[in-house]
C-alpha positions as CSV (number, residue, x, y, z in Angstrom):
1,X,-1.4,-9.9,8.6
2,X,-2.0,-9.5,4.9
3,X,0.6,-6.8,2.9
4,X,-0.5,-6.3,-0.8
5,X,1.6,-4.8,-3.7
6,X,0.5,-4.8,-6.8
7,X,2.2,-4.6,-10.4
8,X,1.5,-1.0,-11.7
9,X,4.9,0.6,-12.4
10,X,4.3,4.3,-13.1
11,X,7.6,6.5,-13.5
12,X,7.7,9.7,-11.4
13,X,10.1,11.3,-10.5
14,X,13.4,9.0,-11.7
15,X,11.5,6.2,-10.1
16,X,9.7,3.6,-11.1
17,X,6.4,3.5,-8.6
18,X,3.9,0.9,-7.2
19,X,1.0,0.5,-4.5
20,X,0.8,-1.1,-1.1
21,X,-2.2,-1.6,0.6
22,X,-3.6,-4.6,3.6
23,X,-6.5,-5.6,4.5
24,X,-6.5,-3.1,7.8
25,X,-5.1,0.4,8.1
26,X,-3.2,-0.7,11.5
27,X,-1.8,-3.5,9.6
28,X,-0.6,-1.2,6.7
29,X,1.2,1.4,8.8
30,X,2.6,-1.1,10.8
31,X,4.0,-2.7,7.7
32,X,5.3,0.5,6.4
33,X,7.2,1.2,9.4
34,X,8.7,-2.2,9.8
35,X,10.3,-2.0,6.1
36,X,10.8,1.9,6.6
37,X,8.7,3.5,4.0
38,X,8.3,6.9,5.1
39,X,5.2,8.3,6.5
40,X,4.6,10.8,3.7
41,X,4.3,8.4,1.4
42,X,0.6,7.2,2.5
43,X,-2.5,8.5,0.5
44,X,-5.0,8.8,2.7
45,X,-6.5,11.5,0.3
46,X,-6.0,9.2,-3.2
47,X,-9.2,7.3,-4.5
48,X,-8.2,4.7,-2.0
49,X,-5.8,4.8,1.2
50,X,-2.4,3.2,0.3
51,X,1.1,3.9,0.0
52,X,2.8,4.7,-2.7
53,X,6.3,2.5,-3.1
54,X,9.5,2.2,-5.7
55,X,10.0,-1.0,-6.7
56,X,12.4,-1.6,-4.9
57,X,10.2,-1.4,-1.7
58,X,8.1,-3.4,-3.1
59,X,10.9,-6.1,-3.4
60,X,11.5,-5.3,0.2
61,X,7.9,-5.6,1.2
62,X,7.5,-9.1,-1.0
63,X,10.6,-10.2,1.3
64,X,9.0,-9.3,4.6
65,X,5.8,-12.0,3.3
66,X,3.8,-8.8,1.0
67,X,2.3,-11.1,-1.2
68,X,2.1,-9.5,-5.2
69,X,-1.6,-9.0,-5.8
70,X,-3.6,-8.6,-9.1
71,X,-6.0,-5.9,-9.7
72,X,-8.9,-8.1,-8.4
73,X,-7.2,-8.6,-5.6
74,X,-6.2,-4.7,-5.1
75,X,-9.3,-2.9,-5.9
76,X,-11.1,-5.1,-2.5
77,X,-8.4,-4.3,-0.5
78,X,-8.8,-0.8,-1.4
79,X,-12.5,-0.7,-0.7
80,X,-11.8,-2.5,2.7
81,X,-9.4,0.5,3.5
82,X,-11.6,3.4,2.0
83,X,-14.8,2.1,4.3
84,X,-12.2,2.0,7.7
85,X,-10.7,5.1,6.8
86,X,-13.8,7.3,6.2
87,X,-15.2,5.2,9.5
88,X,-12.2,6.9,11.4
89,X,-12.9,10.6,10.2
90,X,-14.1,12.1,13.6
């Protein structure tokens, strides 16, 4: 199982904010769960299908084996997820 975060901080909120995303949708939610990030705060609708995390989560994730990603890195991933997602759409 790969878990990506990458290192865009945008403030919202009173938080400091980030992305994850995996190389599988199945991988992502089950990823989500096991750290606790709450359902709501997957995008399915965004540009690309990821979930939106604090940084603090992101420390979390990084703990459970998420491995910090570059942009590079990110934007496949994202692609990978877009394709399965819109595969999905019944």
């Amino acid at each position: 199982m790969a878990i990506y975060v990458d290192f865009v901080c945008i403030e919202f909120r009173g938080h400091k904010w980030c992305h994850m995303l995996a190389d599988t949708l199945q991988e992502l939610h089950e990823f989500a769960a096991l750290i606790d990030v709450d359902k709501r705060l997957f995008h399915r609708n965004a540009s690309y299908p990821h979930y939106d995390v604090t940084v603090q989560m992101r420390e979390t994730a990084i703990e459970y084996g998420a491995l910090p990603a570059d942009r590079r890195k990110i934007i496949e991933c994202a692609k990978k997820l877009k394709i399965e997602l819109n595969s999905n759409v019944t």
